[in-house]
PyMOL commands that place a pseudoatom at each C-alpha (Angstrom):
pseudoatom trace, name=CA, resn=UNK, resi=1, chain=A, elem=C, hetatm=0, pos=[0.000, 0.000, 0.000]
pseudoatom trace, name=CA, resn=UNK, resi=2, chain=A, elem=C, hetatm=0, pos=[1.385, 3.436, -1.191]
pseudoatom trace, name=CA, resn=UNK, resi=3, chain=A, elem=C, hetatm=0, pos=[-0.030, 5.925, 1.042]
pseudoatom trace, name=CA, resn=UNK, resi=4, chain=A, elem=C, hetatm=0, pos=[1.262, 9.153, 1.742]
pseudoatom trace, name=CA, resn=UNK, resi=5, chain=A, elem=C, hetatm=0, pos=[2.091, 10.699, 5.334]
pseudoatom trace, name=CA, resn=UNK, resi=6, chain=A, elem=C, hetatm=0, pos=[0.051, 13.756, 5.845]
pseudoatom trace, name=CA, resn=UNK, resi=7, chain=A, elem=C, hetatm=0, pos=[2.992, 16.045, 5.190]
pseudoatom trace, name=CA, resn=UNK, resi=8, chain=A, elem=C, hetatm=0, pos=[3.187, 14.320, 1.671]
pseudoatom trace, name=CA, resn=UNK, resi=9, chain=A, elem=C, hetatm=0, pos=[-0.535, 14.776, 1.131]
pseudoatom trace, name=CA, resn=UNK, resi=10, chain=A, elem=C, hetatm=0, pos=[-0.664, 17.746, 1.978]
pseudoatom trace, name=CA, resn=UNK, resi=11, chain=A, elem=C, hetatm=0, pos=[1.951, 18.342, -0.393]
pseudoatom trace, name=CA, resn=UNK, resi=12, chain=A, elem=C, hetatm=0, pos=[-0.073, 17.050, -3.072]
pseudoatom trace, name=CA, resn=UNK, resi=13, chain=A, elem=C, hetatm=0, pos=[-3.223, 18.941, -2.171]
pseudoatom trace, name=CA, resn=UNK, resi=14, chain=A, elem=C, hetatm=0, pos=[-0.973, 22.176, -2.772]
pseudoatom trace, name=CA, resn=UNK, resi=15, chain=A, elem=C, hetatm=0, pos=[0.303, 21.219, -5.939]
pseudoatom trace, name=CA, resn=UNK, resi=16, chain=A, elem=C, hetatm=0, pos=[-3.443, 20.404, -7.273]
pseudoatom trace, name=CA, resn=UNK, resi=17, chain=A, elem=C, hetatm=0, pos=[-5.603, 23.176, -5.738]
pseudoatom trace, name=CA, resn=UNK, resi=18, chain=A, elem=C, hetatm=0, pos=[-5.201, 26.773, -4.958]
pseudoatom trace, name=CA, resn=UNK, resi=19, chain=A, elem=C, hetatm=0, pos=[-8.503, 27.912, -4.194]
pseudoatom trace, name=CA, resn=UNK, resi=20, chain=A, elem=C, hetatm=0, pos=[-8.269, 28.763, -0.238]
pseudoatom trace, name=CA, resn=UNK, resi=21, chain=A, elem=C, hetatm=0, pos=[-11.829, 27.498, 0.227]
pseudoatom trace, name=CA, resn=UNK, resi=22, chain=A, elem=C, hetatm=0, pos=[-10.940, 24.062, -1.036]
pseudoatom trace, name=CA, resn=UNK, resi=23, chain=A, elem=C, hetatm=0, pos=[-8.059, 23.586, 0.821]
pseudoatom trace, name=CA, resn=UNK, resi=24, chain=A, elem=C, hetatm=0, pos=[-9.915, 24.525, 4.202]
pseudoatom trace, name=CA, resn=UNK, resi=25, chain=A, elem=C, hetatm=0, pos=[-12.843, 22.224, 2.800]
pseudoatom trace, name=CA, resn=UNK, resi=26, chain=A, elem=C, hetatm=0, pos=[-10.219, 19.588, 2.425]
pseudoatom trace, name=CA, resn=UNK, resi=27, chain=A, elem=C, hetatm=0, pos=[-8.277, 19.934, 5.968]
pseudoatom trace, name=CA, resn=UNK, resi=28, chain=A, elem=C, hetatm=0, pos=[-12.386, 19.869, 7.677]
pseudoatom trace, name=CA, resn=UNK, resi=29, chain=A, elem=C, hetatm=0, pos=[-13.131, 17.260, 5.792]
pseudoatom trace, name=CA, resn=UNK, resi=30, chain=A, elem=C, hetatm=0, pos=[-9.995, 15.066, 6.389]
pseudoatom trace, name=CA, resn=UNK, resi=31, chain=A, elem=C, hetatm=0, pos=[-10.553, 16.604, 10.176]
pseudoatom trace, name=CA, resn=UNK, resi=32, chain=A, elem=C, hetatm=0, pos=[-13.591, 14.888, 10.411]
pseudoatom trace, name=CA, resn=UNK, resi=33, chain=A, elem=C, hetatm=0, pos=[-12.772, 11.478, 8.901]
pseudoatom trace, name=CA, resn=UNK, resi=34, chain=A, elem=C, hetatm=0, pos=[-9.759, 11.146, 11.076]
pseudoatom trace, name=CA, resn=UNK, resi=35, chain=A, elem=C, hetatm=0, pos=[-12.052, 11.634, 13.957]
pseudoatom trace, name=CA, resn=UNK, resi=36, chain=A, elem=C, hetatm=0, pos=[-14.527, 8.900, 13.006]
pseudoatom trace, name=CA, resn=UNK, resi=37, chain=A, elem=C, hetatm=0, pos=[-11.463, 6.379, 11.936]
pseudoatom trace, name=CA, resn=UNK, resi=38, chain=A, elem=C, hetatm=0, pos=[-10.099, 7.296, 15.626]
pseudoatom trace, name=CA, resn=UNK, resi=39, chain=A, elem=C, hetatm=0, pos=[-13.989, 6.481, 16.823]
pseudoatom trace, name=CA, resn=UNK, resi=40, chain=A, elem=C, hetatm=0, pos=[-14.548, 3.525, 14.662]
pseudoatom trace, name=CA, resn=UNK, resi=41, chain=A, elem=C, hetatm=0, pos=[-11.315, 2.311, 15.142]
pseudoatom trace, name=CA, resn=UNK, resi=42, chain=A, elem=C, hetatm=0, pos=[-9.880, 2.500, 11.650]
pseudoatom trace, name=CA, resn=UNK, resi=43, chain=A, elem=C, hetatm=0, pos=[-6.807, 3.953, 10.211]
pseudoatom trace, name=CA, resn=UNK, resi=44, chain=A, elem=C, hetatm=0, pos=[-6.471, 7.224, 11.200]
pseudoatom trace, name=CA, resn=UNK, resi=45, chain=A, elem=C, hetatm=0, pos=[-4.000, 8.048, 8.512]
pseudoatom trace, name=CA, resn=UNK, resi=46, chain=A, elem=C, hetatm=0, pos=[-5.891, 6.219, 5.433]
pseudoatom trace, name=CA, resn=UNK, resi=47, chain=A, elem=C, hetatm=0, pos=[-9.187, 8.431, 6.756]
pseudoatom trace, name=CA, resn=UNK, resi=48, chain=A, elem=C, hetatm=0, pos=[-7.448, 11.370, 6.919]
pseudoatom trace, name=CA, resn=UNK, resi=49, chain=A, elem=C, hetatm=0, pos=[-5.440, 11.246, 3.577]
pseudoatom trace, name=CA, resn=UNK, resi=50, chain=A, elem=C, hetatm=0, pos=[-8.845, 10.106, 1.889]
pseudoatom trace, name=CA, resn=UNK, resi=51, chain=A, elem=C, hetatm=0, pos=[-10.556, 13.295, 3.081]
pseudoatom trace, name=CA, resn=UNK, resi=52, chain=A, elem=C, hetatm=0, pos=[-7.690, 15.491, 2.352]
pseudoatom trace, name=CA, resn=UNK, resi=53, chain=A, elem=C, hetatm=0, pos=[-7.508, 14.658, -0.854]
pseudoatom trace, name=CA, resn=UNK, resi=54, chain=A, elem=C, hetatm=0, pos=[-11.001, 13.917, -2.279]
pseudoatom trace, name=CA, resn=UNK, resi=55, chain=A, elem=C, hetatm=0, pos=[-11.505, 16.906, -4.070]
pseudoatom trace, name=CA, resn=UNK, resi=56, chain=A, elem=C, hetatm=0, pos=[-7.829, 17.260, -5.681]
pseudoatom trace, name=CA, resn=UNK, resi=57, chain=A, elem=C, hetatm=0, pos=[-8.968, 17.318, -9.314]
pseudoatom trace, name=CA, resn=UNK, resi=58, chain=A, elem=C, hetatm=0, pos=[-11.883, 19.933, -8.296]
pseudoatom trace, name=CA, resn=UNK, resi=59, chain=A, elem=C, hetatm=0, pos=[-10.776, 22.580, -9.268]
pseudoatom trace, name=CA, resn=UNK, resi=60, chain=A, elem=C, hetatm=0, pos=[-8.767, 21.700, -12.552]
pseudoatom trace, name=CA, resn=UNK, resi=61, chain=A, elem=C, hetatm=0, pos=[-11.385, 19.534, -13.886]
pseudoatom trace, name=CA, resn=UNK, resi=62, chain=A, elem=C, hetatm=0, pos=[-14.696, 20.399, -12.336]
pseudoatom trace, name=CA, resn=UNK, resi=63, chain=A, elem=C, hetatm=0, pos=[-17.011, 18.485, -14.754]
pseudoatom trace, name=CA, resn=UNK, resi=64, chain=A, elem=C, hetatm=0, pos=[-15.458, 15.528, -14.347]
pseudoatom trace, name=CA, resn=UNK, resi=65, chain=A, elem=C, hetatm=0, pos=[-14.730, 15.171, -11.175]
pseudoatom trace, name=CA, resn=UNK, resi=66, chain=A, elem=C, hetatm=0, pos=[-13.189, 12.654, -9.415]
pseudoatom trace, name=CA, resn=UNK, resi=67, chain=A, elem=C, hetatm=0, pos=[-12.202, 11.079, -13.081]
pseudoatom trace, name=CA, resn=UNK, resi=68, chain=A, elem=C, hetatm=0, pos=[-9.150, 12.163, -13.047]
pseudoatom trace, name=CA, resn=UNK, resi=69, chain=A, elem=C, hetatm=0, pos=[-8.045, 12.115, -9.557]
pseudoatom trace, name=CA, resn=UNK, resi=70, chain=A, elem=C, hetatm=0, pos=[-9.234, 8.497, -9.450]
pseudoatom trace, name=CA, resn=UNK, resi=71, chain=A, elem=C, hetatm=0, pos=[-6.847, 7.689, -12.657]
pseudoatom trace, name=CA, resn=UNK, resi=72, chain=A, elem=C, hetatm=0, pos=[-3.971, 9.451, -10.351]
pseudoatom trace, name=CA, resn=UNK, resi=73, chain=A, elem=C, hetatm=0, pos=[-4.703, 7.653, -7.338]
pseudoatom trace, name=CA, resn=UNK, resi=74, chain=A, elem=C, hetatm=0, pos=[-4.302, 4.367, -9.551]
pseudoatom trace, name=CA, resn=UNK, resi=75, chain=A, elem=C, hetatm=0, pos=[-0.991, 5.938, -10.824]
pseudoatom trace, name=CA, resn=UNK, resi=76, chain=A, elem=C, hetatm=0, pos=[0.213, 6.196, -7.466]
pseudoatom trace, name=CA, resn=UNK, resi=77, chain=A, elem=C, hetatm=0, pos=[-0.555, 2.872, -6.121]
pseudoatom trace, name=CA, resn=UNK, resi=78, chain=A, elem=C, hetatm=0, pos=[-2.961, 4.528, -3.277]
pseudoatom trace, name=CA, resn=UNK, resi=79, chain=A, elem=C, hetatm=0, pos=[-4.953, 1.741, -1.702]
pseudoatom trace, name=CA, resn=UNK, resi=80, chain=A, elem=C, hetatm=0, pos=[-8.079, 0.288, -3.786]
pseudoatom trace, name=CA, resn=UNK, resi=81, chain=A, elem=C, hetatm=0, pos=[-10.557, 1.869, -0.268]
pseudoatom trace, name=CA, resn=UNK, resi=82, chain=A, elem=C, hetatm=0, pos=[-8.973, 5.246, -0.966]
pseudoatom trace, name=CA, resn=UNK, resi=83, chain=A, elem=C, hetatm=0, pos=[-10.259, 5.227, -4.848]
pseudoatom trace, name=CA, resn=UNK, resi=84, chain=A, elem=C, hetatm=0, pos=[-13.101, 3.284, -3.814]
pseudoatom trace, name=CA, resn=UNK, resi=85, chain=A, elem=C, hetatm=0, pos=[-14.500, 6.057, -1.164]
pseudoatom trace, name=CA, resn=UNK, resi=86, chain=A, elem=C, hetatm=0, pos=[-13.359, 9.353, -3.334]
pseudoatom trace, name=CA, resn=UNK, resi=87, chain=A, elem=C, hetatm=0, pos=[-15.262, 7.578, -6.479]
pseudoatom trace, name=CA, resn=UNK, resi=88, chain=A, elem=C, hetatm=0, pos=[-18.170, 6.971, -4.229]
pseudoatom trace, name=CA, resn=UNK, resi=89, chain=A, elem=C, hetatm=0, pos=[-18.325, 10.175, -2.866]
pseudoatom trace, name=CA, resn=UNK, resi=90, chain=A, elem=C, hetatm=0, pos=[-19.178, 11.516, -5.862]
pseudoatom trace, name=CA, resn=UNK, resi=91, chain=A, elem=C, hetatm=0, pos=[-22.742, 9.715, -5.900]
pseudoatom trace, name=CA, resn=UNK, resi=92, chain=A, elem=C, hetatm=0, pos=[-25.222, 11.190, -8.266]
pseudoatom trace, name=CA, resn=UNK, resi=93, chain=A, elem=C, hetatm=0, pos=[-22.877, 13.399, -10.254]
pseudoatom trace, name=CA, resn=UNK, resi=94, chain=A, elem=C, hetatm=0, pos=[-21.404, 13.002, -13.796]
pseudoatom trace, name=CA, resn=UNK, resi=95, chain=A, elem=C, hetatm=0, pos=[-23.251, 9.574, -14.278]
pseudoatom trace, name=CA, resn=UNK, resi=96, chain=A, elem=C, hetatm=0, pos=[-21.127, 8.054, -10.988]
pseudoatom trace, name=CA, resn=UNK, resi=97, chain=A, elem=C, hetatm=0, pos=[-23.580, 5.269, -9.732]
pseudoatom trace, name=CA, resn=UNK, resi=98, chain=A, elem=C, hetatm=0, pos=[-20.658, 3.972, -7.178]
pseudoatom trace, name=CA, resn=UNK, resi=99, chain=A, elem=C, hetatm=0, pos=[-22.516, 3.476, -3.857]
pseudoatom trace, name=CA, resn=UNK, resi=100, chain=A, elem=C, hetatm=0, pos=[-20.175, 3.404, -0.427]
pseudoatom trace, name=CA, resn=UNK, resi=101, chain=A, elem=C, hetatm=0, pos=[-19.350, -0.400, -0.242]
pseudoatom trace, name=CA, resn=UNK, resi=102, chain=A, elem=C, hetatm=0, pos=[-16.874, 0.477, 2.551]
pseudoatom trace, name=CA, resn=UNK, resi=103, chain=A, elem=C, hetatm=0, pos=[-17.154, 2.564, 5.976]
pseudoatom trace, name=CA, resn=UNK, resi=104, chain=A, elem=C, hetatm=0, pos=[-14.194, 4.611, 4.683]
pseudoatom trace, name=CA, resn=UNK, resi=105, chain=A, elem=C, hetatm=0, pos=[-16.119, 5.630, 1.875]
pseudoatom trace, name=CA, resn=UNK, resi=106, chain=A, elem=C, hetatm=0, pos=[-19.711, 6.097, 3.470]
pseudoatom trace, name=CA, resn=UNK, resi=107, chain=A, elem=C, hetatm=0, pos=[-17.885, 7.983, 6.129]
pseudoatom trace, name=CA, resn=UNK, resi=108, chain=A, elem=C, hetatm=0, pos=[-16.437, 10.210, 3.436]
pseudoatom trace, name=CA, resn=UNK, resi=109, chain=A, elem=C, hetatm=0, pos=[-19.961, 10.567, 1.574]
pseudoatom trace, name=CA, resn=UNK, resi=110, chain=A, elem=C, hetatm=0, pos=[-21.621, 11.549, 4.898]
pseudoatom trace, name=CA, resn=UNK, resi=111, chain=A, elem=C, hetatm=0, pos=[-18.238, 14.301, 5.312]
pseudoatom trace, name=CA, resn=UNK, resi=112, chain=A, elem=C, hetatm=0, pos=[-18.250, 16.166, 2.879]
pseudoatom trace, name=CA, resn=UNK, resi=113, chain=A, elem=C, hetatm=0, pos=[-21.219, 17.670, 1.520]
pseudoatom trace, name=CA, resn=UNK, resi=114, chain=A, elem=C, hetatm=0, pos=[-22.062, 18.774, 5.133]
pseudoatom trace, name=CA, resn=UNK, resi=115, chain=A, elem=C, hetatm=0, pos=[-18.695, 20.529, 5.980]
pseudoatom trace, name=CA, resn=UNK, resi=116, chain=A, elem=C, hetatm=0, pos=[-20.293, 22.998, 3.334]
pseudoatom trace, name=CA, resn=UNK, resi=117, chain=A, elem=C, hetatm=0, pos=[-23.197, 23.921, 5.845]
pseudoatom trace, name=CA, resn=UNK, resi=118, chain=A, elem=C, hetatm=0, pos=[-20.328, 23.905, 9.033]
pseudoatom trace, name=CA, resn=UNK, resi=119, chain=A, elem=C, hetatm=0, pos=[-18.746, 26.613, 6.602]
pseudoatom trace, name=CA, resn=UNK, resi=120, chain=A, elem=C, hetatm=0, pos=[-21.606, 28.892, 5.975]
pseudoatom trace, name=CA, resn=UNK, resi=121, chain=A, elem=C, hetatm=0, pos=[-22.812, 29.002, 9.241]
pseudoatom trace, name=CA, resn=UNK, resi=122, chain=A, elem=C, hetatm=0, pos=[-19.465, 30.005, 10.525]
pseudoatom trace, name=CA, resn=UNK, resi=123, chain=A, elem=C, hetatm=0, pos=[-19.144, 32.636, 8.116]
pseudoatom trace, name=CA, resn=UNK, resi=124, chain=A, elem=C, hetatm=0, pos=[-22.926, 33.715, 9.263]
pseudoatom trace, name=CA, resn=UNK, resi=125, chain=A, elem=C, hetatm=0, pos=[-21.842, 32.901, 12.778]
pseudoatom trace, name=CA, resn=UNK, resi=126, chain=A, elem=C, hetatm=0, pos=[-18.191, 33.412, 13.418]
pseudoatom trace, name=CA, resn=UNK, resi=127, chain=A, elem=C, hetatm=0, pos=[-18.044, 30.855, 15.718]
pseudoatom trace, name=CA, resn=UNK, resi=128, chain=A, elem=C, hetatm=0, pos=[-15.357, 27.978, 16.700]
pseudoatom trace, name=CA, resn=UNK, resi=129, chain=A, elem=C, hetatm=0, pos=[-16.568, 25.053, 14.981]
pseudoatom trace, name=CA, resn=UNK, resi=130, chain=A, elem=C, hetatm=0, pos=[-16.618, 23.158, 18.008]
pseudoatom trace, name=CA, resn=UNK, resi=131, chain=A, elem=C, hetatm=0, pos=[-18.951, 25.405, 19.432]
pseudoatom trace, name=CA, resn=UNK, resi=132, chain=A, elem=C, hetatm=0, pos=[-21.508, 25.269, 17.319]
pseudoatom trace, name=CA, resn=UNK, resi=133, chain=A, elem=C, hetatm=0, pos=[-24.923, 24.169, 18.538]
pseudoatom trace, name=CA, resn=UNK, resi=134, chain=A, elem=C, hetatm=0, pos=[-25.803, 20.909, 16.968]
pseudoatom trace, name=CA, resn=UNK, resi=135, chain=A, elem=C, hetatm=0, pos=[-29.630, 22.026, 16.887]
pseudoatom trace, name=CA, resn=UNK, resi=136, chain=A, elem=C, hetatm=0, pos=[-28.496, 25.060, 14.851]
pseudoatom trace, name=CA, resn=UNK, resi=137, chain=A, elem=C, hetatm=0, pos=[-26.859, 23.199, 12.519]
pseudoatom trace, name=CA, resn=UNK, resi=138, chain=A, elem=C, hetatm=0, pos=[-29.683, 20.609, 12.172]
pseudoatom trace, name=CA, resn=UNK, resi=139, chain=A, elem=C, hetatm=0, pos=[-32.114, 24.058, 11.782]
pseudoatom trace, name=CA, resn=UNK, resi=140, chain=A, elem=C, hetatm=0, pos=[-29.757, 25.194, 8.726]
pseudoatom trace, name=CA, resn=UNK, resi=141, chain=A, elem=C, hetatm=0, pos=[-29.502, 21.756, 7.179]
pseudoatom trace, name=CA, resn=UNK, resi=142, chain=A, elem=C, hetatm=0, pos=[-33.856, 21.312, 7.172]
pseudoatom trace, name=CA, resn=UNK, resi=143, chain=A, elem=C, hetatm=0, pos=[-33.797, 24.928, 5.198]
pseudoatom trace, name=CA, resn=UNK, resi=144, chain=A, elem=C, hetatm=0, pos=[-32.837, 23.753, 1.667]
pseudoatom trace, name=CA, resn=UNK, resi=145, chain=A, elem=C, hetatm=0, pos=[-32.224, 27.669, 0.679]
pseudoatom trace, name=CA, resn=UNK, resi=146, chain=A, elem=C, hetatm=0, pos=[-29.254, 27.713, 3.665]
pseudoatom trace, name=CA, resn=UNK, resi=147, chain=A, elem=C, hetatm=0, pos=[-25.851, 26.480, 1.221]
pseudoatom trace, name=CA, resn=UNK, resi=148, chain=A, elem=C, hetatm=0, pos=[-28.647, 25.890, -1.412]
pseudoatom trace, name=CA, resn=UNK, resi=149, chain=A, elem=C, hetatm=0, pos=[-26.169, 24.403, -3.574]
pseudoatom trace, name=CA, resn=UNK, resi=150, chain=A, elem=C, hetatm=0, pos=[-25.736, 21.369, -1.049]
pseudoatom trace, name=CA, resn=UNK, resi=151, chain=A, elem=C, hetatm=0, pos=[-26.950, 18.139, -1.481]
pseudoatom trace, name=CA, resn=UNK, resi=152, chain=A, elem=C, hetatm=0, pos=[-28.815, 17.055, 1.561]
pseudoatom trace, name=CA, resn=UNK, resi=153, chain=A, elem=C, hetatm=0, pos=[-29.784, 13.379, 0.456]
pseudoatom trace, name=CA, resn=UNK, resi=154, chain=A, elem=C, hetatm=0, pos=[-25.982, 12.717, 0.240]
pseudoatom trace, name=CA, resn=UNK, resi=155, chain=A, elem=C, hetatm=0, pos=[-25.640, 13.281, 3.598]
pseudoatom trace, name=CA, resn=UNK, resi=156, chain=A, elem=C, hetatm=0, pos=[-28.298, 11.359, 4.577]
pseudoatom trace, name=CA, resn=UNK, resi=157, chain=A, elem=C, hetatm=0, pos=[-27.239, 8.241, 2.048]
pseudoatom trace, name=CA, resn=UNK, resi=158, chain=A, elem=C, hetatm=0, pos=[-23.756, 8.744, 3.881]
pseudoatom trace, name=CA, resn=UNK, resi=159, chain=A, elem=C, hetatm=0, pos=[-25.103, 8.500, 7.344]
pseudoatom trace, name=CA, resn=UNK, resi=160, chain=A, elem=C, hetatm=0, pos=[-27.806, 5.949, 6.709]
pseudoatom trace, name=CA, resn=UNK, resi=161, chain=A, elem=C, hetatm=0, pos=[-24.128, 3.570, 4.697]
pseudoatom trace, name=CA, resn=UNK, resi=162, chain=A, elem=C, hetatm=0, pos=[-22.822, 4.274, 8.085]
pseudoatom trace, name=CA, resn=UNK, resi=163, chain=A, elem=C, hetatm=0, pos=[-25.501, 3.445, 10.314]
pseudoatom trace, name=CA, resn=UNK, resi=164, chain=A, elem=C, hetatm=0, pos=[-25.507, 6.693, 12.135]
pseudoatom trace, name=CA, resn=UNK, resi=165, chain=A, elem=C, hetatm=0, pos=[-28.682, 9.125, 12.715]
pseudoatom trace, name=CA, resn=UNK, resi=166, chain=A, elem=C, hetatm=0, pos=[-28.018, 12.511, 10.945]
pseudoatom trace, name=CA, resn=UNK, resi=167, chain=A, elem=C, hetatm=0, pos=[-27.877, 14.302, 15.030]
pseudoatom trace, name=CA, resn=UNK, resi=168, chain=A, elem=C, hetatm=0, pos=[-25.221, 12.121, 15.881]
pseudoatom trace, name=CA, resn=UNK, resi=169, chain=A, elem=C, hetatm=0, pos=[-23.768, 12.721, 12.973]
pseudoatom trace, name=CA, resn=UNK, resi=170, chain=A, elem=C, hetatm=0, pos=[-23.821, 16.387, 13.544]
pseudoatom trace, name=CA, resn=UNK, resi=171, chain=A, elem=C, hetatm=0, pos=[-22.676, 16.148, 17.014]
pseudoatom trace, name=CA, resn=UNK, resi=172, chain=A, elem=C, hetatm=0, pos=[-19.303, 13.951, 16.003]
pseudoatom trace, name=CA, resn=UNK, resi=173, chain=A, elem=C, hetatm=0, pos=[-18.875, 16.779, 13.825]
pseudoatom trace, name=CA, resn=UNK, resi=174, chain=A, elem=C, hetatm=0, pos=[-18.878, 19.830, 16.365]
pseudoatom trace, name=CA, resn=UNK, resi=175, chain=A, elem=C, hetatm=0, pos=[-16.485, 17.479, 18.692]
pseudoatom trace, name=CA, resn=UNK, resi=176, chain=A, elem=C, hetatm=0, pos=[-14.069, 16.554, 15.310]
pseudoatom trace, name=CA, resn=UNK, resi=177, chain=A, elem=C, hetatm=0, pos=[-14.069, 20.107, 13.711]
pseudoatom trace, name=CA, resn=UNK, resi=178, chain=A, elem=C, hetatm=0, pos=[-13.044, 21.640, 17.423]
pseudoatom trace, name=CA, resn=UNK, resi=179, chain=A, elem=C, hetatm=0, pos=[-9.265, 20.955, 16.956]
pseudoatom trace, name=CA, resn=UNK, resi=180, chain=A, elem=C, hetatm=0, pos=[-9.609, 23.592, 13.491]
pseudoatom trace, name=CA, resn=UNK, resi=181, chain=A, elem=C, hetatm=0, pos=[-8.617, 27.125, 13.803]
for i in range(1, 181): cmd.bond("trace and resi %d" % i, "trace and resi %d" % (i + 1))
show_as sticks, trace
zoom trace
């Protein structure tokens, strides 16, 4: 297996996206997944590399995202779950019909759509992300016009793959987001 320390992935994060929201989107979401591998007790480093670099072909090749990352990962001889859980993530979009098979990659599905809503309620709330009031963060995700452009059902598919309830799922958030600046 040919996975990268976080330094390294980092290091590749940099080199593929600029944007400074994607990189913070990538460091909560890899945040969050090394929390639930340290909860679930997975690999803390496969979780967190998966999250970090989910997205690392975003912003280069939006429409056909993860395509190309998922071609790179191969390249690289990253392990099969890390290419399985990115290509799941992407669920519904582009004509990917790859449901999570693994808890690494429902974990990831359930992630990252909903560290969009964390982020704009900070930026409505300027609040440490730990804390955040998981029934104000429930309220926002019931009012589809809050982060309008995120996909609520994902989230849920992601939590229900996992076999946790949407509030729990909130509240592991809060508690794994409050190490982030």
């Amino acid at each position: 297996m040919n996975l990268p320390t976080k330094e390294a992935a980092a290091t590749v994060l940099h080199q593929h996206v600029s944007d400074g929201y994607q990189r913070h989107h990538a460091l909560m979401v890899a945040t969050a997944m090394e929390g639930y591998a340290a909860q679930l007790n997975e690999d803390p480093l496969l979780w967190y590399v998966t999250g970090l670099l989910h997205d690392i072909d975003y912003e280069q090749h939006p429409d056909t995202h993860p395509g190309p990352a998922l071609q790179w990962f191969k390249d690289w001889s990253y392990p099969d779950e890390l290419t399985h859980a990115v290509e799941a993530h992407a669920y519904g979009y582009h004509d990917f019909k790859t449901l999570p098979q693994t808890k690494l990659a429902a974990a990831l599905l359930a992630c990252d759509e909903i560290s969009g809503i964390f982020y704009a309620y900070r930026k409505m709330n300027p609040v440490p992300y730990g804390q955040m009031k998981a029934s104000s963060i429930k309220k926002k995700f019931k009012e589809p016009s809050f982060a309008a452009k995120i996909d609520r059902s994902v989230i849920q598919l992601g939590c229900d793959h996992l076999g946790i309830p949407l509030d729990d799922h909130i509240a592991n958030l809060i508690r794994h987001l409050a190490a982030l600046p």
